[in-house]
N, CA, C and O atoms as CSV, one atom per row, in Angstrom:
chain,resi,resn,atom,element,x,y,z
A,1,UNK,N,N,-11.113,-37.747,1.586
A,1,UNK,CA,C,-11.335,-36.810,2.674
A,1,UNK,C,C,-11.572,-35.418,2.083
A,1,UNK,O,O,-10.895,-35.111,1.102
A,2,UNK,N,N,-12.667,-34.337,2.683
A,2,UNK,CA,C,-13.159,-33.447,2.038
A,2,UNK,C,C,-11.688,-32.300,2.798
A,2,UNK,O,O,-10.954,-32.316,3.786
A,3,UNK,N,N,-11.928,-31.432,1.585
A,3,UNK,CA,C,-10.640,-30.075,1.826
A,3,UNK,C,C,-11.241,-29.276,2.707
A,3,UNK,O,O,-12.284,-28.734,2.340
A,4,UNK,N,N,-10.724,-29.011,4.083
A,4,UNK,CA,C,-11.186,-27.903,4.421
A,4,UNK,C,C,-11.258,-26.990,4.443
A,4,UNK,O,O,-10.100,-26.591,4.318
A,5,UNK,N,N,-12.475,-25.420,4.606
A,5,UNK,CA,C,-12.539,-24.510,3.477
A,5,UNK,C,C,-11.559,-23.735,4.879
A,5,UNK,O,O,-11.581,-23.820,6.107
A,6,UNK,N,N,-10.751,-22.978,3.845
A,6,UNK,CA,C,-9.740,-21.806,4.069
A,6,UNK,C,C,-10.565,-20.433,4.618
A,6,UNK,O,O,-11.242,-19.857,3.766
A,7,UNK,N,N,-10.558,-20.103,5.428
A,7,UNK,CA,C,-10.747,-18.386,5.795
A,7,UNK,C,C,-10.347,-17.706,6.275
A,7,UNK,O,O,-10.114,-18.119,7.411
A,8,UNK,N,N,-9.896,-16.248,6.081
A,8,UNK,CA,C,-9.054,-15.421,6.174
A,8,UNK,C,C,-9.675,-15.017,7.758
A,8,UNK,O,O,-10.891,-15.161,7.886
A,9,UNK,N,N,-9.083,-14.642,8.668
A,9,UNK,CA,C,-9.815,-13.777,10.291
A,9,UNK,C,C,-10.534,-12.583,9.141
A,9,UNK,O,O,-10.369,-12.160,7.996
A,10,UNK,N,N,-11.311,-12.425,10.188
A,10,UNK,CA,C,-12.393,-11.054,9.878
A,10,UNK,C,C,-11.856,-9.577,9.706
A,10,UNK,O,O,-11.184,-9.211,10.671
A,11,UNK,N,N,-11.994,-8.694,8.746
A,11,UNK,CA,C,-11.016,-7.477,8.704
A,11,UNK,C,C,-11.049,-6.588,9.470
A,11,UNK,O,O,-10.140,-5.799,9.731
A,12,UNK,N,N,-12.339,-6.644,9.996
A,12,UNK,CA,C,-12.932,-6.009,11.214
A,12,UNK,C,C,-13.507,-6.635,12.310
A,12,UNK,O,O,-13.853,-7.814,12.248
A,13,UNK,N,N,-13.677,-5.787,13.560
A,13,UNK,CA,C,-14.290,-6.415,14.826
A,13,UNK,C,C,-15.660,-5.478,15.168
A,13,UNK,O,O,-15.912,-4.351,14.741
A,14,UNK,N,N,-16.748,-6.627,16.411
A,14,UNK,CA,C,-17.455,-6.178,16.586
A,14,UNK,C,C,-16.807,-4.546,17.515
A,14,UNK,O,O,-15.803,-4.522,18.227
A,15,UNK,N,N,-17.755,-3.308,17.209
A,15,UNK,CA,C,-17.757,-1.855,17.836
A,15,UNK,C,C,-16.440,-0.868,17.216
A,15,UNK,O,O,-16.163,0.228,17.703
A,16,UNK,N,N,-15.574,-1.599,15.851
A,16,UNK,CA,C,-14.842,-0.754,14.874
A,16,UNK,C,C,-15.897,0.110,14.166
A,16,UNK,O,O,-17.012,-0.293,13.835
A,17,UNK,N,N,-15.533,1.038,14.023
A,17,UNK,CA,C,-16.206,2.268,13.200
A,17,UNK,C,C,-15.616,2.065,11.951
A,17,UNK,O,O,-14.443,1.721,11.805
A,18,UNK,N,N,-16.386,2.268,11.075
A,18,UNK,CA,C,-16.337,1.679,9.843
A,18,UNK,C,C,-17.695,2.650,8.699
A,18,UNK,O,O,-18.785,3.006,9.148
A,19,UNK,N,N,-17.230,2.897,7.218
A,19,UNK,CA,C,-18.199,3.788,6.695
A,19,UNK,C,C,-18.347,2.421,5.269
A,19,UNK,O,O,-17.589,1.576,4.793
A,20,UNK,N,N,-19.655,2.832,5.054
A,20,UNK,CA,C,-20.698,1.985,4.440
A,20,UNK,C,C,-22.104,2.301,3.557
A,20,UNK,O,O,-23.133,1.885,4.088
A,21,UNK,N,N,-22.222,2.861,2.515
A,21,UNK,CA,C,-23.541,3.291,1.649
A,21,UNK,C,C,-23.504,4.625,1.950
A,21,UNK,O,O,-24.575,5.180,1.704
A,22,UNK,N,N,-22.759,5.247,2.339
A,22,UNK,CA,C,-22.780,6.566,2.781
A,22,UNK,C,C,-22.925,7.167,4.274
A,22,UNK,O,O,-23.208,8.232,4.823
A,23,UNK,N,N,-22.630,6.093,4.536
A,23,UNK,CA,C,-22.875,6.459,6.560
A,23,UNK,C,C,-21.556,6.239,6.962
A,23,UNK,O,O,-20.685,5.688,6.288
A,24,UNK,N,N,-21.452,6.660,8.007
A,24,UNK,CA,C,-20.431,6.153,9.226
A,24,UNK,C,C,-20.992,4.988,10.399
A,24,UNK,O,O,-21.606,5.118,11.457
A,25,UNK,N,N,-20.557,4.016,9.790
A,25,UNK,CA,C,-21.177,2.956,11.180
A,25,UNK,C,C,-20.580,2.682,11.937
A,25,UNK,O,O,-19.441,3.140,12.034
A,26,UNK,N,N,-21.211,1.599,13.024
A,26,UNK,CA,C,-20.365,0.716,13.878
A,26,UNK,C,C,-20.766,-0.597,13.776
A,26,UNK,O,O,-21.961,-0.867,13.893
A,27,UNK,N,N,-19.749,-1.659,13.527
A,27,UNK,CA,C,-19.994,-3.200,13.391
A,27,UNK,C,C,-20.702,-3.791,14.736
A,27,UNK,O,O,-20.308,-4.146,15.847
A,28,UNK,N,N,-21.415,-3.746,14.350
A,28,UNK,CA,C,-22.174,-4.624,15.486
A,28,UNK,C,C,-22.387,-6.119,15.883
A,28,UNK,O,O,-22.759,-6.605,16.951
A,29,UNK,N,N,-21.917,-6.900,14.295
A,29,UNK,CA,C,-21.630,-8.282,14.621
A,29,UNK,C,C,-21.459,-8.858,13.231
A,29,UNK,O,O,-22.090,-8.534,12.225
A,30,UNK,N,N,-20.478,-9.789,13.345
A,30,UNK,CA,C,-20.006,-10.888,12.210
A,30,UNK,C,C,-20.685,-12.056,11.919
A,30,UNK,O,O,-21.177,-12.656,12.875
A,31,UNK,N,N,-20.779,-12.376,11.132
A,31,UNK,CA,C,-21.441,-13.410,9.781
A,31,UNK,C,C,-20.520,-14.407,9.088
A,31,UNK,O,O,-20.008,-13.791,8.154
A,32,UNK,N,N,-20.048,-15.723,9.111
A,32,UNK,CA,C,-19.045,-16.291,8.118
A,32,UNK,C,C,-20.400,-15.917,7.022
A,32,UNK,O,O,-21.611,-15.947,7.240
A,33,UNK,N,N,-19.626,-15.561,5.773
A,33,UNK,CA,C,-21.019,-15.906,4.206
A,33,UNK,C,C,-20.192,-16.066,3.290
A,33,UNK,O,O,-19.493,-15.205,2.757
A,34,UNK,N,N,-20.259,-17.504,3.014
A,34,UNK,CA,C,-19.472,-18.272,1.691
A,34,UNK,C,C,-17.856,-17.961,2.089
A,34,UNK,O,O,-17.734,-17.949,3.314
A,35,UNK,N,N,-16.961,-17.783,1.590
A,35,UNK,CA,C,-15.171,-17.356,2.372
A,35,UNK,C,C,-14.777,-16.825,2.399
A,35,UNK,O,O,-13.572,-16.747,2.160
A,36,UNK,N,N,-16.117,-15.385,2.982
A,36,UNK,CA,C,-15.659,-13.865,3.860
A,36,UNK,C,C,-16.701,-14.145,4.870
A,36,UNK,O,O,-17.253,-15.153,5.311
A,37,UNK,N,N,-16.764,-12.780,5.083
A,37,UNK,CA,C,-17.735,-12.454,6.185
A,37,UNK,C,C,-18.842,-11.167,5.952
A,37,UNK,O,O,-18.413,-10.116,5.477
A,38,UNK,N,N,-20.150,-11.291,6.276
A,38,UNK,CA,C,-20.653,-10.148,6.563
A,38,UNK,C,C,-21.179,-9.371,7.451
A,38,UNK,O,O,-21.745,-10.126,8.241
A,39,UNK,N,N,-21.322,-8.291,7.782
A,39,UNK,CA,C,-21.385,-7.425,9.504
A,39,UNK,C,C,-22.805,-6.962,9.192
A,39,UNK,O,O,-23.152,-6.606,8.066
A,40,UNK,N,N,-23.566,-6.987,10.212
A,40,UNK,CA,C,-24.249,-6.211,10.852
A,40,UNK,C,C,-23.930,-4.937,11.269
A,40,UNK,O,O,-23.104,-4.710,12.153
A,41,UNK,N,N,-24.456,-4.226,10.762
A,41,UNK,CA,C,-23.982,-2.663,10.912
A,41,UNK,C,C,-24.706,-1.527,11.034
A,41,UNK,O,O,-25.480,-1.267,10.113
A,42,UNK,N,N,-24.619,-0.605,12.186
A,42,UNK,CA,C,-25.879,0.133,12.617
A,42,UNK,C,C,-25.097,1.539,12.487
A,42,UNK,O,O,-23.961,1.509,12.962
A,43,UNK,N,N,-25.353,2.303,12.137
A,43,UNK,CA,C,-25.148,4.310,11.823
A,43,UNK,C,C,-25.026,4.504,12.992
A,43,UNK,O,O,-25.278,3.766,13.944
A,44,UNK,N,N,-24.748,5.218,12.961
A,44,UNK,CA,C,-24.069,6.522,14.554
A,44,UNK,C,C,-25.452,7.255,14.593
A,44,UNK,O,O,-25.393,7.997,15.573
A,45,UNK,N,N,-26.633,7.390,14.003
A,45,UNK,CA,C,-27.763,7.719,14.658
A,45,UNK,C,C,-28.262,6.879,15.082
A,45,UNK,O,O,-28.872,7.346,16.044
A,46,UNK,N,N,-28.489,5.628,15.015
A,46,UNK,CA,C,-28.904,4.696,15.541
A,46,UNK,C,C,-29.864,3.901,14.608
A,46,UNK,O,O,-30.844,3.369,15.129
A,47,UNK,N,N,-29.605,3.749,12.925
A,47,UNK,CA,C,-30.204,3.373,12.139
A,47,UNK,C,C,-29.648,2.206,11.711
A,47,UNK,O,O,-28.588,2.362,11.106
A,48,UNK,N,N,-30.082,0.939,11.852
A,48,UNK,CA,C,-29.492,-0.354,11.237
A,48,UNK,C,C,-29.042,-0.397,9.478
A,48,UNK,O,O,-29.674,0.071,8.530
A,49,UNK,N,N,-28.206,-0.867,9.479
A,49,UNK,CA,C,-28.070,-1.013,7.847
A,49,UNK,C,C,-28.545,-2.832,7.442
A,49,UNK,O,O,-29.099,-3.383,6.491
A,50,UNK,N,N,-27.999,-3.249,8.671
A,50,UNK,CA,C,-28.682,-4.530,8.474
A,50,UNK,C,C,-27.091,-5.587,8.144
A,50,UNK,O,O,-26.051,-5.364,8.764
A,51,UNK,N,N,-27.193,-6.519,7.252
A,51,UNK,CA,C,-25.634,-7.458,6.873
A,51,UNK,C,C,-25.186,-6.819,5.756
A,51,UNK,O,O,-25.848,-6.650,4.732
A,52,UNK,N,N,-23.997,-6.440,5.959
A,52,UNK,CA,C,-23.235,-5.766,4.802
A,52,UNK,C,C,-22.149,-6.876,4.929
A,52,UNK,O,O,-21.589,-7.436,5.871
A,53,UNK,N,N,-22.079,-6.975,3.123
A,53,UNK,CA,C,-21.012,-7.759,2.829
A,53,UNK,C,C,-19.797,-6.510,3.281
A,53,UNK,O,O,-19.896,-5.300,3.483
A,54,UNK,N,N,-18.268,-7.790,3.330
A,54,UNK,CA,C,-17.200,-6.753,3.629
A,54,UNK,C,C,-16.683,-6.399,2.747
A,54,UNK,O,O,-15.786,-5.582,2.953
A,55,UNK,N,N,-16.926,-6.756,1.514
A,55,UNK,CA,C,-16.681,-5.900,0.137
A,55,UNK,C,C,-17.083,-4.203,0.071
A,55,UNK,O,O,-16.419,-3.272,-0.383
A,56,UNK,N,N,-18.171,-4.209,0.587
A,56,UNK,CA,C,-19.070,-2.818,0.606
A,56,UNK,C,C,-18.422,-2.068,2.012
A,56,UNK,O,O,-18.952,-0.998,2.310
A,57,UNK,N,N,-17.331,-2.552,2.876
A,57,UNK,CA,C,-17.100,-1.453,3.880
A,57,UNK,C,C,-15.921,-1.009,3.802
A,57,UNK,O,O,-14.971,-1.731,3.500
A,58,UNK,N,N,-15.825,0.196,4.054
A,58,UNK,CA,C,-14.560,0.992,3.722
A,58,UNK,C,C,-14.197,1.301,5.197
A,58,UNK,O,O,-15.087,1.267,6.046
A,59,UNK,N,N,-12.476,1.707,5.645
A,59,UNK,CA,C,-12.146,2.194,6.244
A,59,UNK,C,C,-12.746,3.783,6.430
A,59,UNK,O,O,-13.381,4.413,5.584
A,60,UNK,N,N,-12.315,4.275,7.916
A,60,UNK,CA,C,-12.258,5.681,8.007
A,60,UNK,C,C,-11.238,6.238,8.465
A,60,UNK,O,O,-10.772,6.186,9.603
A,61,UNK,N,N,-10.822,6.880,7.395
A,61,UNK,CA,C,-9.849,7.522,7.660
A,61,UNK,C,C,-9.273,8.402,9.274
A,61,UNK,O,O,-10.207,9.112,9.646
A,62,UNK,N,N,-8.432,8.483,9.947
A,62,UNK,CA,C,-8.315,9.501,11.168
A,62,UNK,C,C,-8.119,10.726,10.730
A,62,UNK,O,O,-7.556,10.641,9.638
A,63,UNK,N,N,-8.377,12.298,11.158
A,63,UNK,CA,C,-8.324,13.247,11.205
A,63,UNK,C,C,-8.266,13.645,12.176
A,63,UNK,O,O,-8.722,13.084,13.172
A,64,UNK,N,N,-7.602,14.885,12.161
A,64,UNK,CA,C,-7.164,15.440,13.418
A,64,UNK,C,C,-8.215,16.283,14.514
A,64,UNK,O,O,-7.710,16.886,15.461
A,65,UNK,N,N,-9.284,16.278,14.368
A,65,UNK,CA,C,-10.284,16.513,15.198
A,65,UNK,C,C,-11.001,15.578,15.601
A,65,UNK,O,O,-12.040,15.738,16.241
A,66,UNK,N,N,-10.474,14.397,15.237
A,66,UNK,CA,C,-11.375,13.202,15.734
A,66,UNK,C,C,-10.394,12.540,17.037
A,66,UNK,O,O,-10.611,11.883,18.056
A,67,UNK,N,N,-9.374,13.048,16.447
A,67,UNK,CA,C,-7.959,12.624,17.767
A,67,UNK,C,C,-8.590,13.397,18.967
A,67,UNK,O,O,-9.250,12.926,19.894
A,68,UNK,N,N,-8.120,15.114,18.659
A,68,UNK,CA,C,-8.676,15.998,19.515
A,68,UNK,C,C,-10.259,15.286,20.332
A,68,UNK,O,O,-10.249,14.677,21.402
A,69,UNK,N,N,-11.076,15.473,19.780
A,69,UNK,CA,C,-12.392,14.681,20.619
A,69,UNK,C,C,-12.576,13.565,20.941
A,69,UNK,O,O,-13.710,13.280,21.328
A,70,UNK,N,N,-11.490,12.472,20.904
A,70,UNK,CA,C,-11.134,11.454,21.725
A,70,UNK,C,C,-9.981,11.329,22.955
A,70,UNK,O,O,-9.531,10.327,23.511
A,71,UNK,N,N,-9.637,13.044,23.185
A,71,UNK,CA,C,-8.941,13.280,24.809
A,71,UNK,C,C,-7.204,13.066,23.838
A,71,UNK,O,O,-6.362,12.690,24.653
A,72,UNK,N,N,-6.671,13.205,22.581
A,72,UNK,CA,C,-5.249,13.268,22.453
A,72,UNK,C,C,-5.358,14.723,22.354
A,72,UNK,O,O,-6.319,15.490,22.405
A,73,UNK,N,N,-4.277,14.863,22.221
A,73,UNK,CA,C,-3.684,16.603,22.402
A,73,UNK,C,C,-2.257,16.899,21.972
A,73,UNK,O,O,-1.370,16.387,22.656
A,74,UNK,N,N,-1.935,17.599,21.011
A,74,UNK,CA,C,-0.960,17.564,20.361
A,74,UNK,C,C,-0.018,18.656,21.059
A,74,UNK,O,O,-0.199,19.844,21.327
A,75,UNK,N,N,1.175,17.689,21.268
A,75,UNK,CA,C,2.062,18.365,21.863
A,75,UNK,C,C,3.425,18.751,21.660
A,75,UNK,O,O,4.357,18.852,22.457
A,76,UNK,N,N,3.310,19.037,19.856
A,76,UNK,CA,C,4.794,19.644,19.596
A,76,UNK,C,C,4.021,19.133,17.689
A,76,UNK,O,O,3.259,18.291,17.215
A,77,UNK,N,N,4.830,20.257,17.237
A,77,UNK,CA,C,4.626,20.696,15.861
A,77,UNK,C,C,5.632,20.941,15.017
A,77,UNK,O,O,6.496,21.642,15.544
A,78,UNK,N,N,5.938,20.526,13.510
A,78,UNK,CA,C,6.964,21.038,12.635
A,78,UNK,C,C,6.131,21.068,11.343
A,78,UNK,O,O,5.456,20.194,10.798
A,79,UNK,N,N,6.397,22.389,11.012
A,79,UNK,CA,C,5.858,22.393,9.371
A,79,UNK,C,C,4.538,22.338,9.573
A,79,UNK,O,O,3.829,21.578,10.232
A,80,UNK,N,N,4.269,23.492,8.737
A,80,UNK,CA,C,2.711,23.399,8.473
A,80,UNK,C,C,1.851,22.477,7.742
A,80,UNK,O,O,1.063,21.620,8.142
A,81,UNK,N,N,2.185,22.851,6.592
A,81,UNK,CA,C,1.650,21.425,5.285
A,81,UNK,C,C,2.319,20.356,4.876
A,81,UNK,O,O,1.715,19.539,4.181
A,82,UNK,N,N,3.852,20.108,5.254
A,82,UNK,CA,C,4.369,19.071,4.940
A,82,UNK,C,C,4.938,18.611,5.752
A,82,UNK,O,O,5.876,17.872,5.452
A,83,UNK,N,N,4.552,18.901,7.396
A,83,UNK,CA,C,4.962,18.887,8.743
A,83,UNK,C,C,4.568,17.568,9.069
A,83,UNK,O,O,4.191,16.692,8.291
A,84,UNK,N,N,4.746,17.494,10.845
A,84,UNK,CA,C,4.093,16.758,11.496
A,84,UNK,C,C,3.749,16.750,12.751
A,84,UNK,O,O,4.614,17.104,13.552
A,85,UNK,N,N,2.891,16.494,13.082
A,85,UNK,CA,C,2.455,16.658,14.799
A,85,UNK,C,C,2.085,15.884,15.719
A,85,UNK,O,O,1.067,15.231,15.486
A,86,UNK,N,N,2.750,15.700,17.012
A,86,UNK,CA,C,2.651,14.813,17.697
A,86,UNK,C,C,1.779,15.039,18.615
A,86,UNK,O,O,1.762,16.073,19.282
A,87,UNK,N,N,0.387,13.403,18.825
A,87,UNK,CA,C,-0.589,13.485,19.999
A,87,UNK,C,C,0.258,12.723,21.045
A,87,UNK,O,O,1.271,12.034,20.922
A,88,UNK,N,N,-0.535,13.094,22.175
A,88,UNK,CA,C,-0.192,12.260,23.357
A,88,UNK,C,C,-1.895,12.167,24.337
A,88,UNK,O,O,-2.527,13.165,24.682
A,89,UNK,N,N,-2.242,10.972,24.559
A,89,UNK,CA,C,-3.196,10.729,25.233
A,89,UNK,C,C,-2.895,10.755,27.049
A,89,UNK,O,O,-1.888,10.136,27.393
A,90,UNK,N,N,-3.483,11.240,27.854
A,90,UNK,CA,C,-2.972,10.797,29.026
A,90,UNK,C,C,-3.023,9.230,29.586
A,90,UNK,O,O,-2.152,8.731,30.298
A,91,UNK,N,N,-4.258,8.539,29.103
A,91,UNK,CA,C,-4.071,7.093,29.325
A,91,UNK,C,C,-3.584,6.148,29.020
A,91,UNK,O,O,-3.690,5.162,29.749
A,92,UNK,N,N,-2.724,6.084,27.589
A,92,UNK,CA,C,-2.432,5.138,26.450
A,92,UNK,C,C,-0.793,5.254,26.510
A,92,UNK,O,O,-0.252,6.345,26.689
A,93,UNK,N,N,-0.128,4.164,26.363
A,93,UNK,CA,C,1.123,4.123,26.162
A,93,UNK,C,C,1.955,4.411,25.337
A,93,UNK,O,O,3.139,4.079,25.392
A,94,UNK,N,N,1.287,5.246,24.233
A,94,UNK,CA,C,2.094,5.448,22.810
A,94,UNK,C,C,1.578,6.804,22.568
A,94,UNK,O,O,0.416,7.089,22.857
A,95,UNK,N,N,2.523,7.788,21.966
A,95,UNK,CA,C,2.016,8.543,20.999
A,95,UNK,C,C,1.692,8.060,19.523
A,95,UNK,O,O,1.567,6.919,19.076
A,96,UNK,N,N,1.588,9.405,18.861
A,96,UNK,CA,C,0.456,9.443,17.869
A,96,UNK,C,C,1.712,10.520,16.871
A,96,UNK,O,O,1.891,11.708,17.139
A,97,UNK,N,N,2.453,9.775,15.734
A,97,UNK,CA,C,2.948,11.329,15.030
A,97,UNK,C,C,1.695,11.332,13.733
A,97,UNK,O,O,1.513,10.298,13.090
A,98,UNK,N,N,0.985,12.432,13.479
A,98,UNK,CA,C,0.445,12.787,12.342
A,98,UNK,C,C,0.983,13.456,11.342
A,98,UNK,O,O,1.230,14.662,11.334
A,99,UNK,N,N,1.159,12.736,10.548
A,99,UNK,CA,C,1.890,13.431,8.629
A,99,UNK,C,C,0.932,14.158,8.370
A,99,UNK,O,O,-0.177,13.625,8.373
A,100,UNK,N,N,1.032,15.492,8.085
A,100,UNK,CA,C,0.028,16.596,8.230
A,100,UNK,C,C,-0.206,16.323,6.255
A,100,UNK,O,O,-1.337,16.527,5.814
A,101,UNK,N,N,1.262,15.745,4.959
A,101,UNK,CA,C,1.159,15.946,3.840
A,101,UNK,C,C,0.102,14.380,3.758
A,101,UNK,O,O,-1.010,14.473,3.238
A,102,UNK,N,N,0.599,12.984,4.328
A,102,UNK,CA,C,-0.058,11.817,3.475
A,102,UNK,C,C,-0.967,11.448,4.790
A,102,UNK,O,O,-1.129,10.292,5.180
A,103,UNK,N,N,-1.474,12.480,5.345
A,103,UNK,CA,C,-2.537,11.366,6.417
A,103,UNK,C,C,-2.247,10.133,7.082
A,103,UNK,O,O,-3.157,9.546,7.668
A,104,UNK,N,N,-1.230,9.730,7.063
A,104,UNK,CA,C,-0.403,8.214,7.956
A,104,UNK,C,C,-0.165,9.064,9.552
A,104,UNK,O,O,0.009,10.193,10.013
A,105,UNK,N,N,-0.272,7.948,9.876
A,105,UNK,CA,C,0.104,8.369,11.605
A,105,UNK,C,C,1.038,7.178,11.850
A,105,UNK,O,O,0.889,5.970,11.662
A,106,UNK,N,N,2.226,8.040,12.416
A,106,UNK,CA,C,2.941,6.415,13.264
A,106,UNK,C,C,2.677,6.573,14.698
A,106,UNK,O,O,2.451,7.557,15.402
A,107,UNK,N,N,2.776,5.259,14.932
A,107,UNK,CA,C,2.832,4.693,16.482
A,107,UNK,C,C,4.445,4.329,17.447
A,107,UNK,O,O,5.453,3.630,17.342
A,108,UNK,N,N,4.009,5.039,18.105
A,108,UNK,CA,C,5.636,4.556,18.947
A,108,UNK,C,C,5.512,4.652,20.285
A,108,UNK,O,O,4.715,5.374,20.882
A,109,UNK,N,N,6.200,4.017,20.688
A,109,UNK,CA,C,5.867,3.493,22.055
A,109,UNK,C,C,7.038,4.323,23.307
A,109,UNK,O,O,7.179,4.288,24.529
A,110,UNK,N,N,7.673,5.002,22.185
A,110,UNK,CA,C,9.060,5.534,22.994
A,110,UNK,C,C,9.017,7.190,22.587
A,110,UNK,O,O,9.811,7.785,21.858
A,111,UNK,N,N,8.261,7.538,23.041
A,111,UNK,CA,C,7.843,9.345,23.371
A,111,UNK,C,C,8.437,9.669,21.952
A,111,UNK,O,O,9.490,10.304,21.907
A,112,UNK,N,N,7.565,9.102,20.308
A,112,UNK,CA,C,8.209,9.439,19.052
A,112,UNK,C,C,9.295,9.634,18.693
A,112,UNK,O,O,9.667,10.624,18.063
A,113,UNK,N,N,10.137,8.471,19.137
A,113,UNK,CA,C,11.535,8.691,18.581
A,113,UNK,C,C,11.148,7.646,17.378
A,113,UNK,O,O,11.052,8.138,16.253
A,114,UNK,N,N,10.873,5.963,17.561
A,114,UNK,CA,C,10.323,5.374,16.795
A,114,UNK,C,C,9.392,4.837,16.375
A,114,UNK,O,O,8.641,4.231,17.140
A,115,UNK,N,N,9.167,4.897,15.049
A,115,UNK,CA,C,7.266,4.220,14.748
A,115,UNK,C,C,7.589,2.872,15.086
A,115,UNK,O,O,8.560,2.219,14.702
A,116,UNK,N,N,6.572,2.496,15.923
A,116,UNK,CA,C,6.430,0.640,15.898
A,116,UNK,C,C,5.839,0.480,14.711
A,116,UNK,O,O,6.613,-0.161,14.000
A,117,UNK,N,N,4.258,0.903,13.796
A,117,UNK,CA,C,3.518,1.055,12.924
A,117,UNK,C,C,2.952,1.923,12.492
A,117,UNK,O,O,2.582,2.591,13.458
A,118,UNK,N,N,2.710,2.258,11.824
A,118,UNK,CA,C,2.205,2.970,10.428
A,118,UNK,C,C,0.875,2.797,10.556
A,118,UNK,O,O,0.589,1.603,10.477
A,119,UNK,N,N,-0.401,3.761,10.783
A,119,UNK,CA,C,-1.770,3.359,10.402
A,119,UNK,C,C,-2.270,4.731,9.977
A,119,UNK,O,O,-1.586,5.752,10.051
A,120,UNK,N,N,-3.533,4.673,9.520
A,120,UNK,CA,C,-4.284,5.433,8.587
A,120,UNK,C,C,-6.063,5.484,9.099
A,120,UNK,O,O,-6.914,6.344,8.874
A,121,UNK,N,N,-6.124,4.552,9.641
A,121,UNK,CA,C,-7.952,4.365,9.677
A,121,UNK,C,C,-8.004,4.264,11.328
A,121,UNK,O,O,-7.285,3.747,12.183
A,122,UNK,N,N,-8.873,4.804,11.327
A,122,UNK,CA,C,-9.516,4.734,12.636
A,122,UNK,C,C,-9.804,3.004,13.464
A,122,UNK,O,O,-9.404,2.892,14.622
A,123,UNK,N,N,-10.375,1.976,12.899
A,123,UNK,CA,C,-10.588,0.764,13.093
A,123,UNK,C,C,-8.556,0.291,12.946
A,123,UNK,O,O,-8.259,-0.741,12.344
A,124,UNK,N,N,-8.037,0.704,13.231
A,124,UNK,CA,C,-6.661,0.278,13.021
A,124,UNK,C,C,-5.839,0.749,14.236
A,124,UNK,O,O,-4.817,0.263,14.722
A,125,UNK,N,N,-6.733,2.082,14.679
A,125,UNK,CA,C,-6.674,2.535,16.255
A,125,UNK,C,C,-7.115,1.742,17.064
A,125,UNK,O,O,-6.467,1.498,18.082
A,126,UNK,N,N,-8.397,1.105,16.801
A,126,UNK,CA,C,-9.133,0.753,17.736
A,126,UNK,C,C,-8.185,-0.789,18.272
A,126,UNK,O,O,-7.922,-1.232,19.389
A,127,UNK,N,N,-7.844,-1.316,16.745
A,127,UNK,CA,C,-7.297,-2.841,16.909
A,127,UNK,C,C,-6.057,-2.572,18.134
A,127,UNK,O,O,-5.956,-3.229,19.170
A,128,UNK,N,N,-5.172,-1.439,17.714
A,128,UNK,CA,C,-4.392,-1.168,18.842
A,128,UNK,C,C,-4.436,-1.304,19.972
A,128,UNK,O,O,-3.701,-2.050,20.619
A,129,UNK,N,N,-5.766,-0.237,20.629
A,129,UNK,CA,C,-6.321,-0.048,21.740
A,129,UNK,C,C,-6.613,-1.795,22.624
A,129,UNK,O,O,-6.152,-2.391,23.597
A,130,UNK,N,N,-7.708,-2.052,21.493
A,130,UNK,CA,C,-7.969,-3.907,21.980
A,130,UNK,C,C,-6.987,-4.889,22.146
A,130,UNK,O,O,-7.114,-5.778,22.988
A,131,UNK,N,N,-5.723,-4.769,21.184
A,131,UNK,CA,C,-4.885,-5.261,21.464
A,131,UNK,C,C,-3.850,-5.141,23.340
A,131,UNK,O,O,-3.325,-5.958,24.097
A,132,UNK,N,N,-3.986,-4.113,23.323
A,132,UNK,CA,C,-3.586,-3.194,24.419
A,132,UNK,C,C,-3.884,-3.624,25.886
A,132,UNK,O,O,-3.187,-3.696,26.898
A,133,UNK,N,N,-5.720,-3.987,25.494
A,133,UNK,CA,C,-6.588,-4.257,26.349
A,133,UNK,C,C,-6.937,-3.044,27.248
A,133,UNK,O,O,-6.940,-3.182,28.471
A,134,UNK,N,N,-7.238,-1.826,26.647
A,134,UNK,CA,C,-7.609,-0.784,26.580
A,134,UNK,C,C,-9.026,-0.696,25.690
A,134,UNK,O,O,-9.398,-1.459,24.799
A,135,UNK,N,N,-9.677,0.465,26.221
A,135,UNK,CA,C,-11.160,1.267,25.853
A,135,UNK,C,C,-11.069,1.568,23.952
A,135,UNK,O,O,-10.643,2.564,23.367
A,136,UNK,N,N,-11.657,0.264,23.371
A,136,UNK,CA,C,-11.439,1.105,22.011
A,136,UNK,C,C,-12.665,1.334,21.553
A,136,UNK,O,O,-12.991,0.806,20.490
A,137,UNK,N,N,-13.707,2.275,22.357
A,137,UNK,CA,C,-14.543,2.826,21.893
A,137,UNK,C,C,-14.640,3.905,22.024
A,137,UNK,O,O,-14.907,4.549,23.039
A,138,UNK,N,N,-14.304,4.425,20.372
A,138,UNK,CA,C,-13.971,6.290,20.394
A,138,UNK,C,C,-15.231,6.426,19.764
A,138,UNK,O,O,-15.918,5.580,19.190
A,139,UNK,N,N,-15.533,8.356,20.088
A,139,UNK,CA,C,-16.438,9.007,19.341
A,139,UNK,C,C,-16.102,9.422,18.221
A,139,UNK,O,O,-14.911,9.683,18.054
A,140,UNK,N,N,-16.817,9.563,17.388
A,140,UNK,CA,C,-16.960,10.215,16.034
A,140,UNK,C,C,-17.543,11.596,15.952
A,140,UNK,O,O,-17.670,12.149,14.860
């Protein structure tokens, strides 16, 4: 009897923002190829990149103006550079604390008393959001 081949779920989903050859994209669709996957992936101008292996895609990092222009709003502050600051969205059930020194954001579900998780990339928001069954299509 033949072994059946092993594959890991996909690291990403279709409409995660995701950066790639020097762009910022969005996955537009998955590929099994050999025992990964590769995406279809189109730029935020609207330029196809075409199938990118998932070797070649990198996370994007969150920053704090990308929070801001996705409707969070930070609503309490400590420390400037080795601080941290808390978003709050009006629609979403969790805040947002941002480590102003290592770029990590925790998630908590209880007005930041505790992190449920730890994330860093934007496509790690989004999984949230989908998980949620919430809008996880943010602007860039």
């Amino acid at each position: 009897m033949a072994q059946k081949e092993f594959r890991k779920p996909p690291r990403y989903m279709v409409g995660d923002i995701v950066y790639s050859h020097g762009f910022i994209c969005i996955v537009c669709s998955i590929y099994p190829f050999n025992i990964d996957y590769s995406y279809d992936l189109k730029v935020i101008d609207g330029q196809s990149l075409g199938k990118i292996c998932q070797n070649d895609i990198m996370h994007v990092h969150i920053w704090e103006e990308f929070l801001k222009k996705n409707g969070w709003t930070c609503y309490r502050s400590e420390g400037e550079c080795f601080g941290h600051r808390w978003y709050k969205h009006q629609e979403y059930p969790f805040t947002l604390r941002y480590n102003n020194f290592l770029g990590i954001i925790g998630v908590s579900f209880n007005d930041g008393k505790d992190d449920t998780v730890m994330i860093k990339c934007v496509d790690e928001l989004q999984h949230i959001l989908f998980g949620l069954q919430l809008d996880s299509n943010l602007k860039i």
